[in-house]
N, C-alpha and C positions, 0 to 999 in steps of 0.2 A: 829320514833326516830330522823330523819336526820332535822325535822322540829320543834322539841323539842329543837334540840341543838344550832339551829342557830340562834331559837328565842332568847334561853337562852343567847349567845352568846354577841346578838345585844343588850338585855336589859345592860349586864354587863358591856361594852364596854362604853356605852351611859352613865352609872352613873358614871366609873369612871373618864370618861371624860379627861384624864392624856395626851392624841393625842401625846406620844413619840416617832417619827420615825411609822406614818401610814404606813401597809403593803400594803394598796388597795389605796396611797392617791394618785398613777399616772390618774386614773378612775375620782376620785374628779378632780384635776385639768386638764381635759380634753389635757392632752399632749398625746405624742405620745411614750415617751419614758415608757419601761415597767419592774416590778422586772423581776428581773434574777429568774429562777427556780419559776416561780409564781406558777406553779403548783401543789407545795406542799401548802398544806394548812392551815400550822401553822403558827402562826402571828408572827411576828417582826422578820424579816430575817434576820435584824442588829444582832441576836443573835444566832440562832440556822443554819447563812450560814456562818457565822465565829468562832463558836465556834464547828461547826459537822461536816459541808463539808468540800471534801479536799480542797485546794488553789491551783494556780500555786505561789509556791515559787521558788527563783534562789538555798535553800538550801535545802538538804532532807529530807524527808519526810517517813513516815509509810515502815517501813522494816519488811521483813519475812526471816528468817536460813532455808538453803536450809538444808536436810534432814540429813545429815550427819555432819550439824554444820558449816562447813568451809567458807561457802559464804553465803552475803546476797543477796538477790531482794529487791533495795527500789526506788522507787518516787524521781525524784530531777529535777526542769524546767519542770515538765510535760510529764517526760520520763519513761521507767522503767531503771532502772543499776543494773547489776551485777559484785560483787566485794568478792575478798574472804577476809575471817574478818585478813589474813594477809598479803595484799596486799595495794598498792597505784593506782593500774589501777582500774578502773572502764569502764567497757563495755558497752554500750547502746543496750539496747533490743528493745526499740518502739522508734517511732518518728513522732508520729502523724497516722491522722490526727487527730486536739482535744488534749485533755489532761491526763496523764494517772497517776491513783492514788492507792492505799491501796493493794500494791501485797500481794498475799500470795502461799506460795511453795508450791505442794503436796508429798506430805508424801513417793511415790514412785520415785521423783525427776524428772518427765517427764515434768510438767506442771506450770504455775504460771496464775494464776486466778486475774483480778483485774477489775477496774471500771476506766471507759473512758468517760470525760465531751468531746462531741464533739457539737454543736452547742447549745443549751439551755435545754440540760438534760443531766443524765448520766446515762450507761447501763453497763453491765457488759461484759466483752472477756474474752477469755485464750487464751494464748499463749504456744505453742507447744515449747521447747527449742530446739528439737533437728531439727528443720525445720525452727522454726523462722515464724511459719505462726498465726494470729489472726483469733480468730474465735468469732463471735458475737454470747453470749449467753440471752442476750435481747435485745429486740428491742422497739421503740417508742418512747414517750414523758415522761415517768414516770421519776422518781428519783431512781435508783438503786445502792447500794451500799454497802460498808465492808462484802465482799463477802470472806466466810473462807469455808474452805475445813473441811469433816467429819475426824477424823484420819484415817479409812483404804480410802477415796479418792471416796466413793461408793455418796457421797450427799454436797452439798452445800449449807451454811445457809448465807441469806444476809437480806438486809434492804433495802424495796420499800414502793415509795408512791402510789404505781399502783392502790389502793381500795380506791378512794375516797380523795385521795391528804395527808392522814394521812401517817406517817410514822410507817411501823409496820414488823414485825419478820417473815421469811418464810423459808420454808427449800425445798427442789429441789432436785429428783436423777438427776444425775450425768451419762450420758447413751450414748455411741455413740457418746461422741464430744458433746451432746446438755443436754440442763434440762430438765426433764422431770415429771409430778407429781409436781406441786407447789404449795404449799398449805401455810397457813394461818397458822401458829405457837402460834405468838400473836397478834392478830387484834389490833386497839385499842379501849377503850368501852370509852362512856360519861360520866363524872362526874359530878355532882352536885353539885361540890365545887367550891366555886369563884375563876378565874383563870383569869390574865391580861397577864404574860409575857408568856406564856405556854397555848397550845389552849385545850378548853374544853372536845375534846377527846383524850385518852390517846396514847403516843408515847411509841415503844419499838425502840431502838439500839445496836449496841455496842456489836453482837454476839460472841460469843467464845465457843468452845465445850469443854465437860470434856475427861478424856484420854482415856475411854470406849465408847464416842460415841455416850451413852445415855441422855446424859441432855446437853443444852447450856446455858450459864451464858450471862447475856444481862442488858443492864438499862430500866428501865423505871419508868413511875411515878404515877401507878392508886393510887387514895385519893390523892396526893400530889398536895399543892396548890402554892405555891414556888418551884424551882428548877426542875432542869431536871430528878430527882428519885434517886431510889432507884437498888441497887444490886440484881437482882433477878432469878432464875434457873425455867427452865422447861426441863421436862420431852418432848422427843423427840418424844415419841410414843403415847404418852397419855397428848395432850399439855393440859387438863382442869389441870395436877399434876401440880401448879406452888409453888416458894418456896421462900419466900424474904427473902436474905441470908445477906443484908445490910443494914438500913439506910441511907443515904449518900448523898452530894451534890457537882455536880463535874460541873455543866454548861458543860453538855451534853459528858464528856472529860474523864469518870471514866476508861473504855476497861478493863472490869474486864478479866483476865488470867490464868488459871488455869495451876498450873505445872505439867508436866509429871508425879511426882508420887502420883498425886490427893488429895496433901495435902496441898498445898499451893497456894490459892487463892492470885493474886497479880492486884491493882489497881490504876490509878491517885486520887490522891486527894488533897484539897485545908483546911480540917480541921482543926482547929485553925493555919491556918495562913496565907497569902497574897498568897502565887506560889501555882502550882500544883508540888507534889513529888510523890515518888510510897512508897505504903502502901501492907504490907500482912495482911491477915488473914486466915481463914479454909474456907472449902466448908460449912461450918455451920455460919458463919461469927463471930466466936470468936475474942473479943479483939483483934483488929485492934495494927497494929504494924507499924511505918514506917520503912521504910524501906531503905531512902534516903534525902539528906537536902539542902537546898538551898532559896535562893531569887532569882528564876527563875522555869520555868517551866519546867516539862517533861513527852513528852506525849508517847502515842502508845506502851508502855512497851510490849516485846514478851518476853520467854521465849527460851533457848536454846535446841535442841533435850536431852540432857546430864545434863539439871536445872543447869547446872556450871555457865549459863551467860546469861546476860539479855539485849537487842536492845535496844536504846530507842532515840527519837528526845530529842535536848534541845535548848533552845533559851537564854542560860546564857550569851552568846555574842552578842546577840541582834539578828542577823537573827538566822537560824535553822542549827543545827549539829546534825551528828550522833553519838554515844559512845555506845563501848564495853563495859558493866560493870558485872567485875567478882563478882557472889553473895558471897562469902566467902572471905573475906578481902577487899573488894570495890575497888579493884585496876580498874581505868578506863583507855582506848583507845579512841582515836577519829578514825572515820574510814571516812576518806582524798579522796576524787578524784584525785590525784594530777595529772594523768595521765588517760586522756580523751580519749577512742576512740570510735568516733560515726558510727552510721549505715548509713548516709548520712557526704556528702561530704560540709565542712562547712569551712567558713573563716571568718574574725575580720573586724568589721567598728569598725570608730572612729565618735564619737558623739558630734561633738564642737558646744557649745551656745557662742552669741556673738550680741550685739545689733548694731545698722543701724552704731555706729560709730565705731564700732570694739572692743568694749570694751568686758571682758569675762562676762559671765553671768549664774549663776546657773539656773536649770528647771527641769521642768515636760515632760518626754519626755517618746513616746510610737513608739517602734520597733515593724513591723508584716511585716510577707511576704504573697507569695501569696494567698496561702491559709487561709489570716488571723489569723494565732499563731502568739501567741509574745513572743518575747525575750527580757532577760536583762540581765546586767552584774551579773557576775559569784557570786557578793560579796553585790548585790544590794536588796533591801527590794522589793520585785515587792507587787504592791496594783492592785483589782480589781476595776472597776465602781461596783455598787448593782445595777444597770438599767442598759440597753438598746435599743439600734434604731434599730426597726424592720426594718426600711426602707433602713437602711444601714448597719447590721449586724445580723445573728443569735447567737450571744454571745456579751459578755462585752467585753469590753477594759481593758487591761493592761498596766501598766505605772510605771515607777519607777523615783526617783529622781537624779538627774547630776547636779555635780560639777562642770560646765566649761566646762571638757571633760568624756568622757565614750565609753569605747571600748567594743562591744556586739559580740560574736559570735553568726552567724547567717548561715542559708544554703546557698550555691549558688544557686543565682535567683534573681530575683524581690524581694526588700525589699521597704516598706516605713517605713519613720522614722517623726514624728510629734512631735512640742516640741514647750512647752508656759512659758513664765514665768511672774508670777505675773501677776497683770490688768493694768499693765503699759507697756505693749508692746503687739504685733499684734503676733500671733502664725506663725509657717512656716513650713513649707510639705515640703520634697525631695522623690523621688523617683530614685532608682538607681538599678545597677545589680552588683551582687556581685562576678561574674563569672569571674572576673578580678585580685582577692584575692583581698589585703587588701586597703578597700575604707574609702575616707574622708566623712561624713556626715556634712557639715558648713553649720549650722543653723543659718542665722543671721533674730534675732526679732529684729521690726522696734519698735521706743519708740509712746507711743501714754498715753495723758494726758489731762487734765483740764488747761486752760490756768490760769496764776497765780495770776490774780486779783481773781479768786474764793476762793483763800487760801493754806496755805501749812499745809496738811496733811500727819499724820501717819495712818496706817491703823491696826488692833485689831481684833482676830477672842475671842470673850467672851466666848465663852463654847468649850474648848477642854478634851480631856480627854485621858492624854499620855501610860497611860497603862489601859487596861478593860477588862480583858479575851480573848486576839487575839494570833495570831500564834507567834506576833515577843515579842521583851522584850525591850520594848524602855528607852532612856535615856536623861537628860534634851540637853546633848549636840546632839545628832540626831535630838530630836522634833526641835530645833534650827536651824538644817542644813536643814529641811524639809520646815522650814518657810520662810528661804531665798529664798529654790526653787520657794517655790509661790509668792515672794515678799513682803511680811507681817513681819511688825515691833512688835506686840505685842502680844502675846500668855495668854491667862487664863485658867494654867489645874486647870478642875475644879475636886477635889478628890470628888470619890461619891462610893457608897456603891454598891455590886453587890451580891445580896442575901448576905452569909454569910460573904462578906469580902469587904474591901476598900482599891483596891490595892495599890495605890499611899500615904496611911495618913503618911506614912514615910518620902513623900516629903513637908509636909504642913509647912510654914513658913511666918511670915510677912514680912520677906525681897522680893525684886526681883534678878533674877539672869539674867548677859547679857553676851550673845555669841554671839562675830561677830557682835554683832548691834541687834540684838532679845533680847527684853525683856520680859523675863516669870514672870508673876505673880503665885503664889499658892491661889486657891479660894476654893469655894463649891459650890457642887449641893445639895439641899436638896432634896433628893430623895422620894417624896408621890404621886402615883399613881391615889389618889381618891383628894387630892386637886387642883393637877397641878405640877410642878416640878420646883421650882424656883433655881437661883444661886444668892449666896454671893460672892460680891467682895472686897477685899481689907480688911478682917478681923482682925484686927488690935491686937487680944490675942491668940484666940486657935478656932479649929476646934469643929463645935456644934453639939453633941451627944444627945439624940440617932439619927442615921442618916437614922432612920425608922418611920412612921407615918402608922398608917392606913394599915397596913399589914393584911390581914383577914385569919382567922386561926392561928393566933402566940401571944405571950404574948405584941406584941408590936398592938394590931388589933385598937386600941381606936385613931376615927379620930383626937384628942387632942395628943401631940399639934396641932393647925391648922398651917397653914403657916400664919397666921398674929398674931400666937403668933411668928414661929420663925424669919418672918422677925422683928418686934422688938426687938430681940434678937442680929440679926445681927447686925443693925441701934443704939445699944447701944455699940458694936463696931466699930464704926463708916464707916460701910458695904455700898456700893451700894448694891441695891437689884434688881433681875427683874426675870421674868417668861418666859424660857424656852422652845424652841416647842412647840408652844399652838396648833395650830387649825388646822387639816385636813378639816374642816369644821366648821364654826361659829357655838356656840352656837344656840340651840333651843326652848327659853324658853316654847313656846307653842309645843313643837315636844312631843314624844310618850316614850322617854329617857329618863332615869332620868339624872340629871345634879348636879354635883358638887363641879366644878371647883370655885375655888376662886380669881378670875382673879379681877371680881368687887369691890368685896369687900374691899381689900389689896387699888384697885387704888382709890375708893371714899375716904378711911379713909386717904389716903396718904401715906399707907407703903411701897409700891413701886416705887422704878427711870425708870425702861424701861421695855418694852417688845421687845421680838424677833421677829422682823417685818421679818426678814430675816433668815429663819430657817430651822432646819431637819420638814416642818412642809409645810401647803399651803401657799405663801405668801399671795396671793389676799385677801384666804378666812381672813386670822389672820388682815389684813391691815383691813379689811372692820369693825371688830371689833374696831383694833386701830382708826379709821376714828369717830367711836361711843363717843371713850372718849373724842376727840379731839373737838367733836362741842360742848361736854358740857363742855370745854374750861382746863379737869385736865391734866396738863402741862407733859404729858406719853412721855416718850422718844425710839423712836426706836433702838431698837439694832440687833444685827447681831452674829450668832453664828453658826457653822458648826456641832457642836455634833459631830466631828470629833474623832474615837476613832486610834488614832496614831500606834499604833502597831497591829492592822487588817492589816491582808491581802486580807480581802475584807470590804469594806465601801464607804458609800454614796460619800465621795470627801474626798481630802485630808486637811489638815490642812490651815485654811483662805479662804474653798472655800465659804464661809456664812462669811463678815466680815464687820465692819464699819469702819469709814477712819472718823479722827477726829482733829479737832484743838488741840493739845497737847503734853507736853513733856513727852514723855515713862518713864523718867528717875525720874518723879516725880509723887508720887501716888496720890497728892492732885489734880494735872493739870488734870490726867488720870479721876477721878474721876468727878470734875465738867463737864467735858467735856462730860462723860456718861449720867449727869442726865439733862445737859439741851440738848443734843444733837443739836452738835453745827456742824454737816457735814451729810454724807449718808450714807446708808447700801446698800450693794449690793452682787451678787453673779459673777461679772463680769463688770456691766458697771457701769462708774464712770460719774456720775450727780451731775450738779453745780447750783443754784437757787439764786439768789441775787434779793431785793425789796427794793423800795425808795418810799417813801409815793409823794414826788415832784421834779422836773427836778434839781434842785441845792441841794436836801440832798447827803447824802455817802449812798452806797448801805451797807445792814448788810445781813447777812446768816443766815443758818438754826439756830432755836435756841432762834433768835431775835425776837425780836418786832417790829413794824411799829406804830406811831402814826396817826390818823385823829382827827378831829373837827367833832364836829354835822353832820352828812348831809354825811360823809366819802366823796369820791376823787376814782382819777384814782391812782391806784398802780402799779407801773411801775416795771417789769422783768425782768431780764437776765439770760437763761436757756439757759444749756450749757449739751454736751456728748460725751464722749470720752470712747468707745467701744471695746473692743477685741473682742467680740462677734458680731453681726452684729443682732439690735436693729430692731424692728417692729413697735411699737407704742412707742414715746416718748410724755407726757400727763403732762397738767398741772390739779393740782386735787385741787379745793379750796371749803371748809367745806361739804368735801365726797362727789362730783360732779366735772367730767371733763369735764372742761371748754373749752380747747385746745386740740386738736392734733398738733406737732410742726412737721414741716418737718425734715427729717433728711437725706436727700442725698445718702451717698455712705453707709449709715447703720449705721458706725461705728463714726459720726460725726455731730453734729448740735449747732448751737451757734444762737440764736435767743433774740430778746430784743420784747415785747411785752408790753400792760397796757390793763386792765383791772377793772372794777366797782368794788366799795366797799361801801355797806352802809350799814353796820354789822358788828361787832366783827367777827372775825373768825380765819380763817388760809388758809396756800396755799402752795402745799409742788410740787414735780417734781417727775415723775415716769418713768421706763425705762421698758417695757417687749417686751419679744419674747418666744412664744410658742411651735417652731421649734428647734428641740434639736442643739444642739453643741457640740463635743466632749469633749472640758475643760472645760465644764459647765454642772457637775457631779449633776445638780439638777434636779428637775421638769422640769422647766422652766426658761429659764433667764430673772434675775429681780431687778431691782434697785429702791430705795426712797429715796430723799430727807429728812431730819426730816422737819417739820412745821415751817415756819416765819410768825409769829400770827399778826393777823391783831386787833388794838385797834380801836375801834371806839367812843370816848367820855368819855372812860372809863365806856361803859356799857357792861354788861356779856351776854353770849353767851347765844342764845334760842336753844333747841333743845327737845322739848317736845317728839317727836316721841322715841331718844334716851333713856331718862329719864326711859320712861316706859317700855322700852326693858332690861335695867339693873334691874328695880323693878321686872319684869317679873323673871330674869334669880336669881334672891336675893330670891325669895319666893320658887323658886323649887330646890335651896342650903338649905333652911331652913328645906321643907319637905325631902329633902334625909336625912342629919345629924339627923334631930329627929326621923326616922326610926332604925337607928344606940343604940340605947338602949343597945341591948344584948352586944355590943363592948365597953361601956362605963365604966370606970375606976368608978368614981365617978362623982355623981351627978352637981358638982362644974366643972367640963371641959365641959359638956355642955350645962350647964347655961355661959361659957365664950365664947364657940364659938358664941352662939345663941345673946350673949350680944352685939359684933362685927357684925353681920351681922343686926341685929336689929339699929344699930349705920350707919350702911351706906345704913340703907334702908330710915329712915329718911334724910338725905343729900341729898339723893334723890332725896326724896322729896319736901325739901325744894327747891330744882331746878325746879321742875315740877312746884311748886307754883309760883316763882319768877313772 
């Protein structure tokens, strides 16, 4: 079975070819940094470690009512606190080491049971109240979590990946302080259903018992090909009784709740409309009822010993609170820390960013002491890395954003504090002891650039996405405050669909909006799995529906539209267009996969301005592709995009960490635009690379973007390659028509400025690259990586040769043609694919006629 499904897995994978955020793509690109929690085995952790696992937030998190009502235990910085729901003290119960998350009380009040990420998995303790001692009730590298108590306190039901990296339902007595008897509840079984964002065998989560004891209510999704499932009960004693009591689609978030008097089912849900709110229904799942409203989210809903009152997190104010909400008249509480006392003895640093000349400076800055836990202000969004560095941590990094200044409490000890801002300055470490109370932390980053005959640039992260199903609730003026931390001028949320909903279409507009000096544009992802994923920018009428293609199993399954019907769509409102997170791996056209991505076709026919050279994706591998169009000379522009989804509390990097820096004025969308499709500067994820070319010793040097003239016979083409590093740089390479010419020296890592000349006696191009394979702490990628775009080289005005190419796109055109015409049973009418086939038929010839030339 386990060889059935990984076949099935890789064939699925390979046709739909969509490479959004690879979960294995550290492996591909031979780095060294690795996913967080790799061991679970469902794909795209961009979704299922932000929208299931706990977070370290600075605000609270998953509460349980201690038995008699009056106090809760809840999660807040990765502690647990107890506080009584009519109080403002808040007591700390844990404090490491690791991170501590999803208490739950038991029933006779002695115990609180929860799950603890300490180095790169999470296992479950309890905690004894009246001793204050932890006790480890799993051990190892598994994923263990939302660990709930039977009502009489006799068993425990949780969620591990312990069988095979699946996530699946178990139940445990409860004996002696330890688990004992652990069994298998709901495994999960393999489907046969085509599945991309959700892995081929089924997940169960989301335990909760009924008030008898005999059944638990849980998600999961067997048959379901989208979304993270369904509502469904099983029988405790006899797990084959199972019961699907919902329908529903919640991105992993439903926690169905059953109330004390086993008549009212209560869950998150996101059902016709953008937020998650709480819904009831019956233990039979009758007509759904809401049961709360809002443009914001609310998660982890419990129940009161007494059903009078209901816990729950919300992110109405953008990070996470807790609220009191009486069921019977909706009168709400917020339930306040105001008053702090910790189990360790703790004092306030101050956090001041400040560049070489004193000036203030906003950043990115990460608190940890010695034991490596971090801390952040009390009121601060804390973001995870989703990687890595075995060689220098067993967990992620945590980091939050500072204004100038930030005051952290933190323990006495050893603390370091690191802080970067933007790709214009050099990062900087302090190390201090805090055993003295209240310390300065003066961070000052040294400025470090491109000298100014390269040009004066702004810098553009193109694919953001300000709200996406994450812990916080962000808003246009935060995504703004967050872009200044990184130094980035221009922002594009791109509003895009997330199974049933598109949380952001509220914000879609032709205008831009500027804070502070950030300009946000409102764009689109057009979200299709099986052609590729491209964005619309600068759409100059309305947002383009449906904003689903190729969905299999739904009324929308039919590959039509293709994306080169709806980039024409865009393009007739007068749209940039370009293609998003391409390639963990280059196409294959002769490989064993099927392939159907539409990358070629869009660029032969000319419906596309850029690709993301610089992406949630491989760089090398997607460049070596871009490298293909370039010697058959179609004018593809590189672009830069982070995929950055803004309000995670865990994500690949934050906003601008994938961005292009470009000749142009923010403030005008025509500059913005020209400057995207001829790509007239570099993409990078860190180092900033300058390239200028003169065909002879008395022309003007031009840049990326340009052109170079020759005569018959071509000439020496003279260089000036430049790099200016926050990161510290491995190889800097001159790369001309997909072959490195150059390795340039570069000194102290961070710096090289070199003037070279070089043969030309060929049409071509010649662009500047920057990598390092060696992780970097604010360089939340793969690998650090920078490109020039291409300064094409004319020779006689004759066109580029590149036979080899030619037949590698014809290659990769004919195994698009056979996927789509396998697609029959998904076709609407006959007439969508007679038009895709008409389109890819139109640029197989072009091809062609290139290969003939």
């Amino acid at each position: 079975m386990m060889d059935k499904k990984l076949t099935k897995l890789s064939i699925l994978l390979g046709a739909l070819t969509c490479f959004a955020a690879p979960y294995a793509i550290a492996q591909a690109a031979n780095t060294s940094r690795v996913p967080v929690l790799a061991q679970v085995a469902h794909p795209h952790t961009y979704y299922w470690r932000e929208m299931y696992m706990p977070q370290l937030t600075s605000g609270p998190s998953a509460a349980s009512f201690s038995p008699d009502g009056q106090e809760l235990v809840y999660s807040m910085q990765g502690s647990l606190w107890r506080q009584g729901v009519d109080s403002d003290v808040a007591r700390q119960l844990t404090a490491g080491p690791g991170y501590d998350f999803q208490p739950d009380w038991s029933a006779d009040g002695k115990r609180v049971v929860f799950t603890r990420q300490h180095g790169n998995a999470l296992n479950l303790f309890v905690l004894n109240l009246e001793t204050g001692r932890e006790t480890a009730l799993t051990q190892g590298d598994a994923v263990n979590l939302e660990p709930r108590w039977s009502p009489d306190g006799s068993k425990l039901a949780f969620v591990s990946s312990k069988d095979g990296g699946y996530l699946g339902l178990y139940v445990a007595d409860f004996s002696g302080g330890t688990l004992k008897n652990t069994t298998a509840l709901v495994a999960g079984e393999v489907t046969e259903r085509d599945r991309y964002y959700y892995s081929q065998e089924d997940h169960a989560v989301n335990p909760s018992w009924s008030p008898d004891g005999d059944k638990i209510y849980y998600l999961s999704n067997p048959g379901v090909a989208w979304g993270s499932g369904d509502i469904w009960a099983v029988d405790v004693n006899d797990p084959d009784s199972r019961q699907k009591v919902l329908v529903e689609e919640t991105t992993w978030a439903a926690r169905p709740e059953m109330a004390h008097d086993g008549k009212r089912l209560m869950y998150s849900s996101y059902q016709g409309r953008q937020w998650h709110q709480l819904w009831l229904t019956t233990p039979d799942g009758l007509s759904p009822l809401p049961l709360t409203f809002g443009e914001y989210d609310l998660h982890g809903a419990r129940w009161s010993p007494d059903d009078r009152h209901v816990v729950y997190t919300s992110n109405e104010d953008g990070n996470l609170s807790l609220w009191l909400h009486t069921f019977v008249g909706g009168a709400r509480k917020e339930i306040k820390a105001t008053e702090r006392v910790y189990k360790v003895e703790m004092n306030t640093i101050a956090v001041q960013l400040k560049d070489d000349a004193g000036a203030p400076l906003a950043g990115r800055v990460m608190v940890s002491d010695a034991r490596g836990r971090h801390y952040a202000p009390d009121d601060a969004l804390v973001h995870a890395d989703d990687y890595l560095d075995p060689a220098t941590s067993n967990h992620e990094n945590h980091y939050f954003h500072c204004n100038q200044r930030c005051d952290v409490r933190v323990p006495a000890g050893e603390i370091t504090v690191r802080a970067a801002s933007g790709y214009g300055h050099l990062t900087a470490s302090v190390k201090m002891d805090t055993r003295g109370g209240t310390n300065l932390a003066d961070m000052k980053l040294t400025r470090i650039g491109l000298d100014d005959d390269f040009g004066q640039y702004v810098s553009a992260d193109l694919h953001v996405h300000m709200n996406y199903g994450g812990q916080y609730k962000q808003t246009l003026k935060g995504l703004a405050a967050q872009a200044r931390a990184e130094g980035l001028d221009v922002i594009y949320n791109l509003i895009v669909n997330k199974e049933q909903r598109i949380t952001d279409i509220n914000h879609f507009k032709t205008e831009s909006d500027v804070f502070d000096g950030v300009t946000i544009f409102q764009a689109q992802e057009y979200h299709t799995s099986y052609w590729g994923h491209m964005s619309f920018l600068h759409l100059d009428d309305h947002y383009l529906t449906p904003d689903f293609s190729s969905y299999r199993h739904t009324a929308l399954a039919s590959p039509y539209p293709s994306n080169m019907v709806m980039n024409d769509l865009a393009r007739a409102q007068g749209a940039v267009t370009g293609y998003v997170h391409p390639f963990d791996k280059a196409p294959d056209p002769d490989g064993p996969a099927g392939l159907s991505h539409s990358l070629a076709v869009d660029v032969v026919l000319g419906k596309t301005d850029f690709l993301e050279v610089v992406a949630f994706a491989n760089h090398e591998e997607t460049a070596s592709v871009w490298y293909r169009f370039l010697n058959l000379g179609y004018p593809l522009a590189a672009g830069a995009g982070t995929d950055a989804m803004t309000n995670y509390a865990s994500l690949r990097g934050p906003v601008g960490l994938n961005r292009v820096f470009l000749q142009a004025d923010p403030d005008n969308p025509e500059s913005m635009k020209h400057a995207i499709r001829t790509g007239n500067g570099f993409v990078t994820n860190g180092p900033q690379v300058g390239l200028l070319a003169r065909a002879a010793e008395n022309d003007a040097y031009v840049g990326p973007g340009s052109r170079v003239h020759f005569a018959a016979g071509g000439g020496k083409l003279h260089l000036d390659a430049a790099l200016a590093s926050f990161a510290p740089i491995e190889r800097l390479e001159v790369v001309q028509n997909g072959k490195v010419i150059k390795r340039l020296p570069i000194g102290d890592g961070h710096r090289s400025r070199e003037q070279i000349s070089i043969d030309v006696t060929t049409s071509g191009w010649v662009l500047l690259r920057a990598v390092n394979k060696t992780p970097h702490p604010f360089v939340q990628d793969l690998y650090t990586y920078a490109t020039t775009n291409p300064i094409w080289v004319d020779v006689d005005g004759a066109p580029q040769h590149a036979p080899e190419d030619a037949r590698y796109f014809l290659g990769w055109l004919e195994r698009v043609k056979e996927n789509v015409s396998g697609r029959q049973d998904d076709i609407n009418a006959a007439w969508e694919l007679e038009s895709i086939l008409a389109d890819i038929s139109a640029a197989q010839a072009r091809l062609q006629e290139k290969l003939d030339e």
